[in-house]
FIZA-847175 format. One record per residue: residue number from 0; y, z negated, x of N, C-alpha, C, O in turn. Coordinates in steps of 0.1 Angstrom, whole numbers, plus 5000, padded with zeros to 4 digits. Layout:
<nukol NUM; <Y; Z; X>; <Y; Z; X>; <Y; Z; X>; <Y; Z; X>>
...
# end
This chain:
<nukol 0; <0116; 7417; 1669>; <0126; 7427; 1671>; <0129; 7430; 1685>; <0134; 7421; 1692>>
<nukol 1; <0124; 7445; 1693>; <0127; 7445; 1706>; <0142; 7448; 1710>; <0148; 7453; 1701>>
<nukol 2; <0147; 7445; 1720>; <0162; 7448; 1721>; <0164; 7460; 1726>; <0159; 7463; 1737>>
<nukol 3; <0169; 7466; 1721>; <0168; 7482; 1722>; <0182; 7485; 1738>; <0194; 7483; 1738>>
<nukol 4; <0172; 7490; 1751>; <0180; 7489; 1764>; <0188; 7505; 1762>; <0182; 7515; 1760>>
<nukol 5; <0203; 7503; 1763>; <0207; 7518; 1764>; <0208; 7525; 1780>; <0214; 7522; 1790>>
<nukol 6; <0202; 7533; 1778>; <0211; 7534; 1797>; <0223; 7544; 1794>; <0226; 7552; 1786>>
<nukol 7; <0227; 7538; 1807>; <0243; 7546; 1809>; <0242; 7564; 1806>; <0232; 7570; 1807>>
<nukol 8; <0256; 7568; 1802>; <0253; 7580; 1800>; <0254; 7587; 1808>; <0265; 7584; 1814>>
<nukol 9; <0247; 7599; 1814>; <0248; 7607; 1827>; <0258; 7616; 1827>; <0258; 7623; 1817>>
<nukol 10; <0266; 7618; 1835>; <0278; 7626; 1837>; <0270; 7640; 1842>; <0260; 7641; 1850>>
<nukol 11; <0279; 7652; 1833>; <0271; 7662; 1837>; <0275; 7671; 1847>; <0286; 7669; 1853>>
<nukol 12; <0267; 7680; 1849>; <0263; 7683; 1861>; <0277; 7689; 1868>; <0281; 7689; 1879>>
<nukol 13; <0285; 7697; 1854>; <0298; 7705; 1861>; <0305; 7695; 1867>; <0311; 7698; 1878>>
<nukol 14; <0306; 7683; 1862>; <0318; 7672; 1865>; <0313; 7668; 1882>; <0321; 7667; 1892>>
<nukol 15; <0300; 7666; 1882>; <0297; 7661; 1893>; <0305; 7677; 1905>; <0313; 7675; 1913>>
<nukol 16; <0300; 7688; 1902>; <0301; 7696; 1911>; <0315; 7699; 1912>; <0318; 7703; 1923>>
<nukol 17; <0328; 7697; 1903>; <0340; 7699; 1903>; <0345; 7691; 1914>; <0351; 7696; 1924>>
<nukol 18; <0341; 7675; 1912>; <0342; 7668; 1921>; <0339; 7666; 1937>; <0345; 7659; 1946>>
<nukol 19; <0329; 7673; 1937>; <0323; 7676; 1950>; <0331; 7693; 1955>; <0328; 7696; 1967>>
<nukol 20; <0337; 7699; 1950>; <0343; 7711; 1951>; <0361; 7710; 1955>; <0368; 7716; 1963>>
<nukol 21; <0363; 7701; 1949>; <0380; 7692; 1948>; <0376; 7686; 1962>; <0382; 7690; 1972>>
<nukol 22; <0366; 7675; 1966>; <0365; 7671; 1976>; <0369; 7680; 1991>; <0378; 7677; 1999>>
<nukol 23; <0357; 7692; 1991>; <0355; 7697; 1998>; <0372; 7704; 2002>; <0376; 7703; 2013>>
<nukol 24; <0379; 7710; 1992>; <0390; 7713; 1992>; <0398; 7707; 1999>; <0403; 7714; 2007>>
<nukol 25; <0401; 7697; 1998>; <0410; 7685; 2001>; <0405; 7684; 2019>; <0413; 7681; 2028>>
<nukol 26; <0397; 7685; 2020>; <0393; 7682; 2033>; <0390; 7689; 2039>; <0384; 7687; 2049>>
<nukol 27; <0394; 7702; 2036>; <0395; 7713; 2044>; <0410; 7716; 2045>; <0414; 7721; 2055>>
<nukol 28; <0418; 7713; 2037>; <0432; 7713; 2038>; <0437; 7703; 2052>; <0442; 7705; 2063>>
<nukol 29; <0431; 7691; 2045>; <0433; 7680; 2056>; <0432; 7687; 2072>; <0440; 7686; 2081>>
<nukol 30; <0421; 7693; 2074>; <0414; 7698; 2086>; <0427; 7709; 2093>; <0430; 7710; 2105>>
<nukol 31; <0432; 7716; 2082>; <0438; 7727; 2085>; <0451; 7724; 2089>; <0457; 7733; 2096>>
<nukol 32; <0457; 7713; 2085>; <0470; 7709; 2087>; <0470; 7702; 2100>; <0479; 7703; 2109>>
<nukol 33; <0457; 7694; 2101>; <0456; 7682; 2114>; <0455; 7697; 2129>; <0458; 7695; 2141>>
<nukol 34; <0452; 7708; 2123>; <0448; 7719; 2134>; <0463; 7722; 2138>; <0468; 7722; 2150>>
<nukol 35; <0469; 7723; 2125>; <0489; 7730; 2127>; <0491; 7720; 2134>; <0495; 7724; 2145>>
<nukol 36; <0490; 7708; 2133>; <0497; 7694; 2141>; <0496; 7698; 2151>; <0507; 7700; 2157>>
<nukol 37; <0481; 7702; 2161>; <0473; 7700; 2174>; <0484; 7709; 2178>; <0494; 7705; 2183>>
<nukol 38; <0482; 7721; 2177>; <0486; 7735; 2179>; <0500; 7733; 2181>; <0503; 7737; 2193>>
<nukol 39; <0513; 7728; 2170>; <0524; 7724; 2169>; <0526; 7715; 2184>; <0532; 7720; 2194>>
<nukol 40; <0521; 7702; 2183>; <0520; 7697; 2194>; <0520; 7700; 2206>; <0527; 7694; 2215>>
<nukol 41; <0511; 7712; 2208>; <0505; 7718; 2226>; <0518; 7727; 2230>; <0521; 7730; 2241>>
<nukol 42; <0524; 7731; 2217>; <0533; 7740; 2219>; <0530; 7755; 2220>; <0538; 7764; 2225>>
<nukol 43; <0515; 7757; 2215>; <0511; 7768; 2208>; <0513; 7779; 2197>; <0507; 7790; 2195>>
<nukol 44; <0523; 7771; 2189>; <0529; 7776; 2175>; <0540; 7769; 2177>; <0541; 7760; 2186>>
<nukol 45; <0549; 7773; 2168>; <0566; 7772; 2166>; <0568; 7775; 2157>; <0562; 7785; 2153>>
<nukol 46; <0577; 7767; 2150>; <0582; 7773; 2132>; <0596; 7779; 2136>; <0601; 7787; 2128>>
<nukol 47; <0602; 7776; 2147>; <0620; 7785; 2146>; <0620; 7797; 2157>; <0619; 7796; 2169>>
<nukol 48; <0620; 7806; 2151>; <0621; 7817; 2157>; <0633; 7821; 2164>; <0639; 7828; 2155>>
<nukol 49; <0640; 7822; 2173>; <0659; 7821; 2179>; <0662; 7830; 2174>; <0652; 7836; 2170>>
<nukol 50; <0670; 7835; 2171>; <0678; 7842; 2167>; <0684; 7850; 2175>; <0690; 7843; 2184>>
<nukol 51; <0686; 7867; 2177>; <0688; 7874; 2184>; <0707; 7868; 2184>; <0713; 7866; 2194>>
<nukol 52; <0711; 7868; 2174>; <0729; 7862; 2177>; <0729; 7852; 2181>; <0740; 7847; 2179>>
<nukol 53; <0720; 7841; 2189>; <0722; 7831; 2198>; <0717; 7834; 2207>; <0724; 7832; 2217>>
<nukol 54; <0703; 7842; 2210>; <0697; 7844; 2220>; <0699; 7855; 2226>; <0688; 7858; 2231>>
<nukol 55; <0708; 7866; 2230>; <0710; 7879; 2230>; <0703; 7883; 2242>; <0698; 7894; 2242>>
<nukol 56; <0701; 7872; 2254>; <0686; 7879; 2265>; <0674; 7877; 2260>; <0670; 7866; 2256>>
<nukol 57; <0668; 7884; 2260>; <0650; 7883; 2259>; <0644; 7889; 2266>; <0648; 7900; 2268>>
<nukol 58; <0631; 7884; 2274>; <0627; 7889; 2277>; <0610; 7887; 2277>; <0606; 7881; 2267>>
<nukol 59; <0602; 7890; 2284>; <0588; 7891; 2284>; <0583; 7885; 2297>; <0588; 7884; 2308>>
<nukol 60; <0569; 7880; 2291>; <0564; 7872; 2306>; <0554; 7878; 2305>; <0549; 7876; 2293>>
<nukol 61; <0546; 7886; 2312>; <0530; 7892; 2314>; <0522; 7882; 2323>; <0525; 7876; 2332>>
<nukol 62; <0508; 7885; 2314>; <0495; 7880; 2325>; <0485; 7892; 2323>; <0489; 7902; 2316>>
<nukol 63; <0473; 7892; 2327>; <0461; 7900; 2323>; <0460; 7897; 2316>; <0458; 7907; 2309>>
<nukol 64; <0460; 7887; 2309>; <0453; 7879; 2295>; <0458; 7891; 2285>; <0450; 7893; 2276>>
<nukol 65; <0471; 7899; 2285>; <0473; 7906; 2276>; <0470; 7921; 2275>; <0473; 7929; 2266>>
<nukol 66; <0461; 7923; 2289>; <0455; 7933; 2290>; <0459; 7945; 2290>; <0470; 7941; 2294>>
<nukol 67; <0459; 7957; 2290>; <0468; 7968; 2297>; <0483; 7971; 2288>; <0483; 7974; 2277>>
<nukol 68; <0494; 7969; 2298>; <0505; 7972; 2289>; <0508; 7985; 2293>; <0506; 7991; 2304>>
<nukol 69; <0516; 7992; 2275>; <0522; 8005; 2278>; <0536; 7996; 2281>; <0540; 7987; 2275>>
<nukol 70; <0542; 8002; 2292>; <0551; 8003; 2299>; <0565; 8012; 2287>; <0577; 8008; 2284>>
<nukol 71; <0561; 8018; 2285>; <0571; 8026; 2282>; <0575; 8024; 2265>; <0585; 8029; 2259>>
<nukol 72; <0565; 8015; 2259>; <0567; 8011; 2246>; <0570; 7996; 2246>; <0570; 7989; 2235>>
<nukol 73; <0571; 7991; 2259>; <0573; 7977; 2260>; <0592; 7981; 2264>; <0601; 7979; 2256>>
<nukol 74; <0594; 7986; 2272>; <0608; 7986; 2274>; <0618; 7995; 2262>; <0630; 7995; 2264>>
<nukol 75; <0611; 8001; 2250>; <0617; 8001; 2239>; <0619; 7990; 2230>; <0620; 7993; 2218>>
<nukol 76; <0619; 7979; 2233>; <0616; 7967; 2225>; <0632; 7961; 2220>; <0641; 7968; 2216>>
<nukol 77; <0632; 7944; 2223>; <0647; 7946; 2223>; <0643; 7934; 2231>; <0645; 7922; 2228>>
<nukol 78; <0638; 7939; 2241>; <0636; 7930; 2257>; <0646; 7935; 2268>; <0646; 7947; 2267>>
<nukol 79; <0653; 7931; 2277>; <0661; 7934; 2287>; <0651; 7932; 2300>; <0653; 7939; 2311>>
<nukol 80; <0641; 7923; 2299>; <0636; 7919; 2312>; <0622; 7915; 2309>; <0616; 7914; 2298>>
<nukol 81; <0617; 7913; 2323>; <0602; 7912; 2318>; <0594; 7903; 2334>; <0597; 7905; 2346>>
<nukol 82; <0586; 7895; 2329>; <0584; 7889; 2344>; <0567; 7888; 2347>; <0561; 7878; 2343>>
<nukol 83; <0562; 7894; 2352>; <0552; 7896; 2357>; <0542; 7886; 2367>; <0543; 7886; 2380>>
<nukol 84; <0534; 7878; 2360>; <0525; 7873; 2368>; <0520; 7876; 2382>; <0511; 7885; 2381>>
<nukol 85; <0521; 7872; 2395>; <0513; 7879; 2406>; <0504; 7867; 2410>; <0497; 7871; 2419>>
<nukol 86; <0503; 7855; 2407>; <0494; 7846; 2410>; <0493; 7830; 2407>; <0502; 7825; 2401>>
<nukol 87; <0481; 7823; 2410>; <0483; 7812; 2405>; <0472; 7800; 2416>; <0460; 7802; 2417>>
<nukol 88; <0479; 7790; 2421>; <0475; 7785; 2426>; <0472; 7791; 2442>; <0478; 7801; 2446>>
<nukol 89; <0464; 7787; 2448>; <0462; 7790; 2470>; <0452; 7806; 2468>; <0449; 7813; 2477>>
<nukol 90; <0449; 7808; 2457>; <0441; 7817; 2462>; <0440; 7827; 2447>; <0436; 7839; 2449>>
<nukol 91; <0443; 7824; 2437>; <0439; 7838; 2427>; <0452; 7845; 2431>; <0461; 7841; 2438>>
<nukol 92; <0449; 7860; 2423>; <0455; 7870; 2423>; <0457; 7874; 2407>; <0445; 7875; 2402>>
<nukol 93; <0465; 7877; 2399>; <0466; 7886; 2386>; <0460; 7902; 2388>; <0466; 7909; 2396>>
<nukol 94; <0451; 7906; 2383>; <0441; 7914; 2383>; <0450; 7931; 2378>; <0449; 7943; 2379>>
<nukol 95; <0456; 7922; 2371>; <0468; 7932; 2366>; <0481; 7935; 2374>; <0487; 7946; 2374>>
<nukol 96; <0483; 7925; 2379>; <0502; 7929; 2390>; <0500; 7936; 2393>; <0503; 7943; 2383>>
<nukol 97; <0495; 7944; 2403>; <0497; 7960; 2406>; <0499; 7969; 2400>; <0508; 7976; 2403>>
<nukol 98; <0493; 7969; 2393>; <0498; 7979; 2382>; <0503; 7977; 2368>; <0502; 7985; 2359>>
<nukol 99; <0509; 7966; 2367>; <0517; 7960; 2359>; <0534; 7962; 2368>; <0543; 7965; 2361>>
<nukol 100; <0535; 7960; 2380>; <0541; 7958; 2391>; <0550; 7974; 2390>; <0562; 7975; 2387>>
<nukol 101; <0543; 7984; 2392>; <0542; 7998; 2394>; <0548; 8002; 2382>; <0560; 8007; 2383>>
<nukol 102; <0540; 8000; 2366>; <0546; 8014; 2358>; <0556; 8005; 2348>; <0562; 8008; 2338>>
<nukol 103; <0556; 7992; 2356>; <0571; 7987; 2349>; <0587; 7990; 2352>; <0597; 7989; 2345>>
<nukol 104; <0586; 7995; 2370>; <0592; 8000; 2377>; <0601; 8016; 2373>; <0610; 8022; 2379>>
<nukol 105; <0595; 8020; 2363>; <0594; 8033; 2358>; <0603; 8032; 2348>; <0610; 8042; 2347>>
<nukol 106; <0608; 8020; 2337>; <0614; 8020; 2326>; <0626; 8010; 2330>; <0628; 8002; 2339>>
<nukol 107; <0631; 8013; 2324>; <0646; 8006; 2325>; <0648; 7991; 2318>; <0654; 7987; 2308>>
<nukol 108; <0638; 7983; 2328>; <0639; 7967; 2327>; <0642; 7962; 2339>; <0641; 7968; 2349>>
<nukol 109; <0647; 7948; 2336>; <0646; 7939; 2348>; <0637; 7934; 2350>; <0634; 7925; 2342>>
<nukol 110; <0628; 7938; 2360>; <0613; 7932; 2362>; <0616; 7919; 2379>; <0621; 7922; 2389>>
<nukol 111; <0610; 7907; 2376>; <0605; 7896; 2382>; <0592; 7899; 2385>; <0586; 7910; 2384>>
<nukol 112; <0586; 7886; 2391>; <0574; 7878; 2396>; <0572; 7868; 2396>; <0579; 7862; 2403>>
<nukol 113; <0562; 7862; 2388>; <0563; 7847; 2387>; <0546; 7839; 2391>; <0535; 7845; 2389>>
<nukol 114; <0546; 7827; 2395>; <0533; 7815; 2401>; <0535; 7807; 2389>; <0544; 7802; 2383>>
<nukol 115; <0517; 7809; 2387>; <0517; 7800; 2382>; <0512; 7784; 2391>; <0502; 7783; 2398>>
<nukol 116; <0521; 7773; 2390>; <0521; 7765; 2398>; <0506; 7756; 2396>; <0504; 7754; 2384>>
<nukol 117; <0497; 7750; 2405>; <0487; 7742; 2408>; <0491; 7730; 2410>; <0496; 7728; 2421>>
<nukol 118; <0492; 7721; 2401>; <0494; 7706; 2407>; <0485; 7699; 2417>; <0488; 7687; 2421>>
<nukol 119; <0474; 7705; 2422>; <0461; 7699; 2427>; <0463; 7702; 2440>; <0455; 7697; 2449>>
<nukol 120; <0476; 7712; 2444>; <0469; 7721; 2455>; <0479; 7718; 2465>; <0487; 7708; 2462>>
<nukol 121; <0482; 7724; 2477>; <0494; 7725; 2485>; <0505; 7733; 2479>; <0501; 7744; 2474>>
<nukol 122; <0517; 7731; 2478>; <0527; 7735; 2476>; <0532; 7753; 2485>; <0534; 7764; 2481>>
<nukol 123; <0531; 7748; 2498>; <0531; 7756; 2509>; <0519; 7769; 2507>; <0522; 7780; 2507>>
<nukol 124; <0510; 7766; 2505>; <0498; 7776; 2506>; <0502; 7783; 2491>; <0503; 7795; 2490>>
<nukol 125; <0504; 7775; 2484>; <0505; 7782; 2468>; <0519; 7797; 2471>; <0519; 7808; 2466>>
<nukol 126; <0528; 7789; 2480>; <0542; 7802; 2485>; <0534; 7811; 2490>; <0534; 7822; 2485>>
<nukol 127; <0525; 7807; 2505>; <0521; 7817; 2511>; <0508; 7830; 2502>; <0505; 7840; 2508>>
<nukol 128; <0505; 7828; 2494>; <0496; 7834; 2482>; <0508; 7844; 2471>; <0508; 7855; 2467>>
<nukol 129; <0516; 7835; 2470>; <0525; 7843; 2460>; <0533; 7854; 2472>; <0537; 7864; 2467>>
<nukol 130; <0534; 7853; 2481>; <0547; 7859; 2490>; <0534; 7872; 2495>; <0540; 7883; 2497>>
<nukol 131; <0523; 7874; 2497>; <0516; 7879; 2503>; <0510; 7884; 2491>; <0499; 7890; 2494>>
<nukol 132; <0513; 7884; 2475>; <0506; 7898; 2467>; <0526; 7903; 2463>; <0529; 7914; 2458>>
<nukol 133; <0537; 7893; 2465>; <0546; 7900; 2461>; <0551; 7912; 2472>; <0552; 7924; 2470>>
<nukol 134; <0553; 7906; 2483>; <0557; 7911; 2489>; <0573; 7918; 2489>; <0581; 7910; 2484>>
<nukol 135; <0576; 7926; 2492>; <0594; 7932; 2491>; <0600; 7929; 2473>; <0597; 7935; 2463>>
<nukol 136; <0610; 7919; 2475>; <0613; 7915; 2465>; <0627; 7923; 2458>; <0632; 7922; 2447>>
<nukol 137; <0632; 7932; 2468>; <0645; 7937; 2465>; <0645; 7944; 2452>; <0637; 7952; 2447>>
<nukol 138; <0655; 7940; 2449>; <0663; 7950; 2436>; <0653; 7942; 2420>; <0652; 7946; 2409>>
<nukol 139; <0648; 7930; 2426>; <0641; 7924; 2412>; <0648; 7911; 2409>; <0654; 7904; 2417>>
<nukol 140; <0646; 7910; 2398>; <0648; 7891; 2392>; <0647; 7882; 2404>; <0646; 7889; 2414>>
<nukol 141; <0648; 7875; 2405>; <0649; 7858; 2416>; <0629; 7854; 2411>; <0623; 7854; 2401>>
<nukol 142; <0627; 7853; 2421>; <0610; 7846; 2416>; <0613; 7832; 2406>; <0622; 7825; 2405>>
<nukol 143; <0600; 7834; 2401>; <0598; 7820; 2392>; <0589; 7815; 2394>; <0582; 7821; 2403>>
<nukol 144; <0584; 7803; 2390>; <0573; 7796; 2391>; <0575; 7786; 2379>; <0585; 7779; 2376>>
<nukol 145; <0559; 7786; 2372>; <0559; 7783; 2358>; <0550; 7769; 2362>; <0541; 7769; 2371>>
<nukol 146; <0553; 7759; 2357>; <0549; 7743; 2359>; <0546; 7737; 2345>; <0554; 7731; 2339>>
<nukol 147; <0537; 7740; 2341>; <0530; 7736; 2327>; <0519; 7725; 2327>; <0508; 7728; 2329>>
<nukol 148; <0520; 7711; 2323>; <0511; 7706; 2323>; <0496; 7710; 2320>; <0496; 7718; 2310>>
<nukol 149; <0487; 7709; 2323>; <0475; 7713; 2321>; <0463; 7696; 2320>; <0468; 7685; 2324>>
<nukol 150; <0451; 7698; 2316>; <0444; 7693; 2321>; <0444; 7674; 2316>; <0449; 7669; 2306>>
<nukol 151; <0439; 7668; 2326>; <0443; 7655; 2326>; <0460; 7649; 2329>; <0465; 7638; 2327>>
<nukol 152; <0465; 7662; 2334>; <0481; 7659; 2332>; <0486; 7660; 2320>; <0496; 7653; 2318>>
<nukol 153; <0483; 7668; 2309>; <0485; 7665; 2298>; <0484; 7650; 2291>; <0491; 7646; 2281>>
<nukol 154; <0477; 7644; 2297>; <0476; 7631; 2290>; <0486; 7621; 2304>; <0497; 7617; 2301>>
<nukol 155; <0483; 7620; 2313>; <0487; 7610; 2322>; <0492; 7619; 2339>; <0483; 7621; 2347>>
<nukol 156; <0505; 7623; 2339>; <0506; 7624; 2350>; <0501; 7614; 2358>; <0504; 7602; 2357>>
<nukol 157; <0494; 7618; 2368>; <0489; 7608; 2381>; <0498; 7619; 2394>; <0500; 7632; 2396>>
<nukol 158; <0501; 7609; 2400>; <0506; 7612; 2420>; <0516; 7621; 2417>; <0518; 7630; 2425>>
<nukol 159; <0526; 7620; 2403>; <0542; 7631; 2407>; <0548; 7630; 2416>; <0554; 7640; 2419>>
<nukol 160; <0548; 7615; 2426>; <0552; 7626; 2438>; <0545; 7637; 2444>; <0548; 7649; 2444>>
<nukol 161; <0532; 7629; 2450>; <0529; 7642; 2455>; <0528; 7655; 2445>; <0526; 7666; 2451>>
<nukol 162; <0530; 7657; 2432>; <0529; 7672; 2427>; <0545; 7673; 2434>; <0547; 7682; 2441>>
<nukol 163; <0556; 7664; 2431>; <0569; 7664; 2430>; <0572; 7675; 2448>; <0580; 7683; 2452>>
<nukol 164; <0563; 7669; 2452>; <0567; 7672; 2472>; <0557; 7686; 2473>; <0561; 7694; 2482>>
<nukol 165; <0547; 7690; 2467>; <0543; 7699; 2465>; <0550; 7713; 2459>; <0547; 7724; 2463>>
<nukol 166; <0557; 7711; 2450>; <0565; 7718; 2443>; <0581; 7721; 2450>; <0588; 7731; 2450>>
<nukol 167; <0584; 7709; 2455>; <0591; 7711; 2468>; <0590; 7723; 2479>; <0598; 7731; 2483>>
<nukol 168; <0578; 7721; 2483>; <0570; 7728; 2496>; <0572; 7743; 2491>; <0576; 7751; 2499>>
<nukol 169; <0568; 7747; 2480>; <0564; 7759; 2473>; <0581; 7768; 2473>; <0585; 7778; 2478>>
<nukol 170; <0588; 7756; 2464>; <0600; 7763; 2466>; <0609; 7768; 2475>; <0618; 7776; 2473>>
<nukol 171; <0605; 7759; 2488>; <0611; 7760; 2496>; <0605; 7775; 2504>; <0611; 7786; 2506>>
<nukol 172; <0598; 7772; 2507>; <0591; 7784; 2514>; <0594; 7795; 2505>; <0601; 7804; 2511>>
<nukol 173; <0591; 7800; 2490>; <0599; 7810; 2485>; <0613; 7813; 2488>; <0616; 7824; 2491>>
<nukol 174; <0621; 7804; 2487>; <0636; 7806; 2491>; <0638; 7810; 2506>; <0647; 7818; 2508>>
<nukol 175; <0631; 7805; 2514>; <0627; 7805; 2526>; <0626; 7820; 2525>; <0635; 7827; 2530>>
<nukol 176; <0615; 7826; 2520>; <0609; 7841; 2523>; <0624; 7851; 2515>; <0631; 7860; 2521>>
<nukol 177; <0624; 7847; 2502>; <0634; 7855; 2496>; <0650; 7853; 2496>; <0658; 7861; 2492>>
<nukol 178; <0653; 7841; 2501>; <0668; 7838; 2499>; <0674; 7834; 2488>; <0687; 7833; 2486>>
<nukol 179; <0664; 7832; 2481>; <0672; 7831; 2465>; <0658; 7820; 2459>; <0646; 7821; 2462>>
<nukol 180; <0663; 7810; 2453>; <0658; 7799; 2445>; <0652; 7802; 2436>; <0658; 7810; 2429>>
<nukol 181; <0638; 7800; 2432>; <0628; 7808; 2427>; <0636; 7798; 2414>; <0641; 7788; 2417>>
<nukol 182; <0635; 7802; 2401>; <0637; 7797; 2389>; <0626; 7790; 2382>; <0615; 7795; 2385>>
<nukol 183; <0625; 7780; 2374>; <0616; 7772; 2371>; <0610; 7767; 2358>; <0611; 7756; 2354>>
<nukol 184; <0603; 7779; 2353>; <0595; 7776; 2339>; <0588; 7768; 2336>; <0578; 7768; 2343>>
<nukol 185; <0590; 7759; 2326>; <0585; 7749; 2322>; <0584; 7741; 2307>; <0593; 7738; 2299>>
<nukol 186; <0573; 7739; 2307>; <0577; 7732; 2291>; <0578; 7720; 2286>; <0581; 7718; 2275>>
# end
C-alpha cells in the first residue's frame, strides 16, 4: 500500500495578486504621508491658514521664481503691501527687481526691498550689493532681510557667531545707508 503524498493546496492566482495590490497600496500611502511629514517639516506646507480677523495686514513677498507679475491684479488682492526681492548674497541680482520695482510703484501698495541673507559670505559686502541695486529708498517699507536656514545649516549650525557678526555687519551698514533698521525674516 503506497502512502498517498498530498501537496499543499495552491492559493489562487486572484488572492496572490490582491495581496500584492493591498501591498503596493499601503506603501504608497506610507510614501505619501512620510512626503507630507518632509514637506510639513521644511516648512513647505502648512495646515492653518490665518485668518484675515487675526491677520488684517497681508502682504506679498516676490522673487523671479514667480515670474512676471501683473501689477495691477496683484494690488486688487486683499494685500496692503508687497516686498520685493533685489538680491541675495555679495553678488546676485533679482533678474526681476526692476521691473518688478517700477510697475509696482503704479498701484496702490506699500512696496519694500528685501536680501536674501548668505551665511557664508561677508555681512558688509552682502549691504553693499543690496544698497547698490536698491538704491533711493524714500517713501517705501523699512528694508528686510530674510535669514533662512539652508544647506548644511539646516542640519547643524556651524560658526553662529561668525554668521551672528555677519548679519550684524549687514544690518548695520543698511541702517547706516537708510536710517531705519532693516526688519528680519525668518523662519
Amino acid at each position: 500500500y503506497e502512502e498517498e503524498q498530498q501537496e499543499p493546496p495552491k492559493k489562487p492566482k486572484k488572492r496572490r495578486l490582491r495581496k500584492l495590490l493591498t501591498f503596493v497600496a499601503v506603501f504608497c500611502v506610507i510614501v505619501i504621508l512620510l512626503n507630507i511629514a518632509f514637506l510639513y517639516y521644511r516648512g513647505q506646507i502648512w495646515f492653518n491658514e490665518p485668518r484675515k480677523r487675526d491677520y488684517p495686514v497681508r502682504g506679498a513677498v516676490i522673487t523671479q521664481d514667480l515670474g512676471k507679475i501683473d501689477w495691477r491684479i496683484m494690488s486688487q488682492q486683499t494685500i496692503s503691501f508687497a516686498y520685493i526681492r533685489a538680491t541675495k548674497g555679495t553678488t546676485y541680482a533679482d533678474t526681476e527687481f526692476k521691473r518688478n520695482l517700477k510697475n509696482s510703484s503704479k498701484q496702490d501698495l506699500l512696496v519694500g526691498c528685501w536680501h536674501e541673507f548668505d551665511f557664508r559670505t561677508d555681512g558688509e559686502k552682502q549691504a553693499e550689493n543690496f544698497i547698490s541695486q536698491c538704491g533711493d529708498m524714500d517713501g517705501m517699507l523699512r528694508p528686510m532681510v530674510k535669514v533662512t536656514k539652508y544647506g548644511i545649516y539646516n542640519l547643524k549650525m556651524k560658526n553662529a557667531d561668525k554668521v551672528r557678526e555677519n548679519l550684524r555687519a549687514f544690518l548695520d551698514r543698511v541702517e547706516e545707508e537708510y536710517g531705519r533698521r532693516p526688519v528680519i525674516m525668518c523662519d
